[in-house]
C-alpha positions in Angstrom: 43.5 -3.1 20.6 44.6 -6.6 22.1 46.6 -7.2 19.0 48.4 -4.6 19.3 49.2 -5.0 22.7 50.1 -8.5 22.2 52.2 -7.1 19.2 54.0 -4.7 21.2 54.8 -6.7 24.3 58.4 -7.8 24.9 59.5 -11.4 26.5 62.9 -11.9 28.5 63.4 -15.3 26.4 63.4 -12.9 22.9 67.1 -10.9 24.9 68.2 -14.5 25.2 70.6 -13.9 21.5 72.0 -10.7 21.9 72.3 -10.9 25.8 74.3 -14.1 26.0 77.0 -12.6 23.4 76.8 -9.5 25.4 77.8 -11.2 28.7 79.7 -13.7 27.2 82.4 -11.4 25.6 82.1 -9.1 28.7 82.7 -11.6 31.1 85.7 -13.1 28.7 87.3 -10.5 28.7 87.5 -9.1 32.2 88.1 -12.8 33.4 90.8 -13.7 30.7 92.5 -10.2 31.0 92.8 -10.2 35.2 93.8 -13.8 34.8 96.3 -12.8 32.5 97.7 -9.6 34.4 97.8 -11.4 37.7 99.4 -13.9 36.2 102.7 -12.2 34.6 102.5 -10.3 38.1 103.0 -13.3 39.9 106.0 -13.8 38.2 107.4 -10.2 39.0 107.2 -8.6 35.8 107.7 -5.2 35.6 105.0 -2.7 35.1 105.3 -2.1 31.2 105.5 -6.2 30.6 102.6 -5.9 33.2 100.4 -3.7 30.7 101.6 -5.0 27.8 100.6 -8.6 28.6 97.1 -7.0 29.2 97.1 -4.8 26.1 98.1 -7.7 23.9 95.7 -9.8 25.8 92.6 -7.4 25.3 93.5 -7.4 21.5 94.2 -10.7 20.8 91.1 -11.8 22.7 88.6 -9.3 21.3 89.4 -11.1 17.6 89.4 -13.9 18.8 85.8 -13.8 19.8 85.1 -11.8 16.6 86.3 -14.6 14.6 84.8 -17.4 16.7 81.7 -15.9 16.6 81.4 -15.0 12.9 82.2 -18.8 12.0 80.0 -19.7 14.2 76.8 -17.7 13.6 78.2 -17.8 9.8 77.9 -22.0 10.1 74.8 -21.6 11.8 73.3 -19.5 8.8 74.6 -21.9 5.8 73.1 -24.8 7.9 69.7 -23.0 8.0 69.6 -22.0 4.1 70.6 -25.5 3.1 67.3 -26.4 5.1 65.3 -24.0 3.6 66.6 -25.0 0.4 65.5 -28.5 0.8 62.0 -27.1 2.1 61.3 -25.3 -1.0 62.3 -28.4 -3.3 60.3 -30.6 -1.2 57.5 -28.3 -1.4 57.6 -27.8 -5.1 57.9 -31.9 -5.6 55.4 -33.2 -3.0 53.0 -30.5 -2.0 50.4 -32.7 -0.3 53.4 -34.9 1.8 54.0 -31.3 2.8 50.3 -30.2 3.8 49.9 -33.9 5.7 53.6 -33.2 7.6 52.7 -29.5 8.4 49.3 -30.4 9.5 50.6 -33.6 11.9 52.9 -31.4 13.5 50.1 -29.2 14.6 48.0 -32.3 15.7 51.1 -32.8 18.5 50.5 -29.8 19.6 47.1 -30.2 20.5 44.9 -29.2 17.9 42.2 -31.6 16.5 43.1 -33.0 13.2 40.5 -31.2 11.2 41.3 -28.0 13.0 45.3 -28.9 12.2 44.4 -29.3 8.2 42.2 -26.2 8.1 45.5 -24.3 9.5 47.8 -25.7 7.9 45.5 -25.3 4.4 45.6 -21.6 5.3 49.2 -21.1 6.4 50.4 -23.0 3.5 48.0 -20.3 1.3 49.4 -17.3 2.5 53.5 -18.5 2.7 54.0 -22.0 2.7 58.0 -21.6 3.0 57.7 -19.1 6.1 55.1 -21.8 7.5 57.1 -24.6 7.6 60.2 -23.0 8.4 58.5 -22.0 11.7 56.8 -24.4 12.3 59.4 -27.4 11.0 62.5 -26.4 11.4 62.3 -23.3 14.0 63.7 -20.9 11.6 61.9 -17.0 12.0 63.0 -13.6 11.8 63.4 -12.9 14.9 66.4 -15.6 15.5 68.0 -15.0 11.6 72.2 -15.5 12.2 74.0 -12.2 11.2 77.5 -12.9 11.5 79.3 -9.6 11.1 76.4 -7.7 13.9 77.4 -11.1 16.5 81.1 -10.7 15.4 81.1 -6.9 15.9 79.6 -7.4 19.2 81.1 -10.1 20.9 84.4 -8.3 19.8 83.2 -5.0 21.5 81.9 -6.3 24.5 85.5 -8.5 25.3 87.4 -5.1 24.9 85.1 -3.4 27.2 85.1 -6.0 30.0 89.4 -6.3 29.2 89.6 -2.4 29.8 88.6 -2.8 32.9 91.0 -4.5 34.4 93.9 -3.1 32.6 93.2 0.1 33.3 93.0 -0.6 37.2 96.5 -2.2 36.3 97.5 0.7 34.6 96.2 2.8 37.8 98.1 1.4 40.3 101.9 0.7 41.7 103.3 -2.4 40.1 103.6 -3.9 43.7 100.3 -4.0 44.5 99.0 -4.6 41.2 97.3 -8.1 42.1 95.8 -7.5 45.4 93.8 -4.7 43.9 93.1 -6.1 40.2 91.9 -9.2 41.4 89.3 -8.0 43.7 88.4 -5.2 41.3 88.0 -7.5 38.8 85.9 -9.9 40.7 84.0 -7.2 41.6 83.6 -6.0 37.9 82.3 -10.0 37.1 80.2 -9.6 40.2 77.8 -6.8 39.0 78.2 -8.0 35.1 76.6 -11.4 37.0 74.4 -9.9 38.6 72.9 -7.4 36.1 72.9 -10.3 33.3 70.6 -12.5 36.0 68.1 -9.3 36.3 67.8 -8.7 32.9 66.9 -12.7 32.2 64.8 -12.7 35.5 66.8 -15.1 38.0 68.1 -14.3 41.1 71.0 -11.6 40.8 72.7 -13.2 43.9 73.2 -16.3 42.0 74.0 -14.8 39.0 76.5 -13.0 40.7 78.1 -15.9 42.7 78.6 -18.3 40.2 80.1 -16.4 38.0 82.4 -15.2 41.7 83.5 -18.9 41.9 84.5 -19.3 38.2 86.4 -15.8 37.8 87.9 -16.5 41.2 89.2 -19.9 40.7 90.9 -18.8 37.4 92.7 -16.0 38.7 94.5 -18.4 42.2 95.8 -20.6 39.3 97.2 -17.7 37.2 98.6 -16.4 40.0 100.1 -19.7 41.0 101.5 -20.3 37.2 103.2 -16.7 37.6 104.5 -17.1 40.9 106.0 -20.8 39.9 107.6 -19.6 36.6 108.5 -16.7 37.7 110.4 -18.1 40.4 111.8 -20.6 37.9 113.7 -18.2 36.0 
């Protein structure tokens, strides 16, 4: 019954993959589309250059990420089979080398060295591959790279955090489009911070103020590019 409560139970740290891309992408793309609309409304654009900077911006950015992130987590997984293909060579060439290393890693852990060769002798029985890729290099399961799922999701979570803001533009008057998109936007980054900080277990205020300090400091300097090229022309 223990087992399978220990099984069943689920850790904040195991979120830590998909959550990151999640608020990652989210917060990319509300901060990167605001920026973006506040700045070409700095300049006095119109309302249609207004929303089309925003539109090209949600686009653009959302496959962006989706690229980035496939050659990324696509990288990550060739580095990870070239490891395990040197595991398995190493373990078909020099078997006891293997045992000894396996074993020696468990002795830093804490175990006594008999105790460390009696598990290691009995991992190395039952998978030998799967026991030294966890144990070794860190490789499980749980943390295998899938490309297209982090590319399809990074890419889905920017164009929901871009709609936000652009529809609010969209919403509203061209004149007043900045002093309501920026604080709706900051208010959007506000509860993605602070709902990102609950779900990994900190403080939700500080979730929620540093990522305040970042998406506000990006949007004053948009708005001071558009306001000095746009009187420019």
């Amino acid at each position: 019954m223990r087992t399978a409560e220990f099984h069943g139970k689920r850790h904040r740290s195991q979120r830590g993959g998909w959550l990151r891309a999640a608020v990652l992408g989210a917060n990319d793309g509300i901060l990167s589309t605001a920026s973006l609309i506040v700045g070409v409304a700095s300049s006095q654009a119109g309302h249609a250059a207004i929303l089309t900077a925003g539109a090209a911006g949600l686009v653009a950015g959302a496959l962006s990420m989706a690229a980035g992130e496939y050659v990324s987590v696509s990288s990550q997984r060739d580095a990870e089979r070239a490891d395990l293909r040197r595991e398995r060579h190493e373990l078909a060439t020099d078997v006891e080398g293997e045992h000894a290393e396996l074993a020696a890693i468990y002795v830093h852990r804490g175990l006594d060295p008999s105790l460390a060769r009696q598990v290691a002798d009995q991992l190395m029985a039952k998978d030998a591959l799967a026991a030294h890729a966890r144990d070794e290099l860190g490789i499980t399961s749980l943390n295998a790279p899938r490309p297209i799922q982090a590319a399809l999701a990074s890419a889905a979570s920017f164009a929901v955090g871009a709609a936000l803001p652009l529809l609010v533009a969209w919403l509203v008057e061209p004149r007043i489009v900045n002093s309501v998109v920026g604080p709706a936007s900051l208010a959007f980054l506000a509860l993605l911070g602070a709902v990102a900080a609950r779900a990994g277990g900190s403080s939700m205020i500080t979730g929620a103020v540093r990522i305040l300090f970042w998406g506000a400091l990006a949007m004053v300097m948009s708005a001071g590019v558009g306001a000095l090229f746009g009187a420019a022309v």
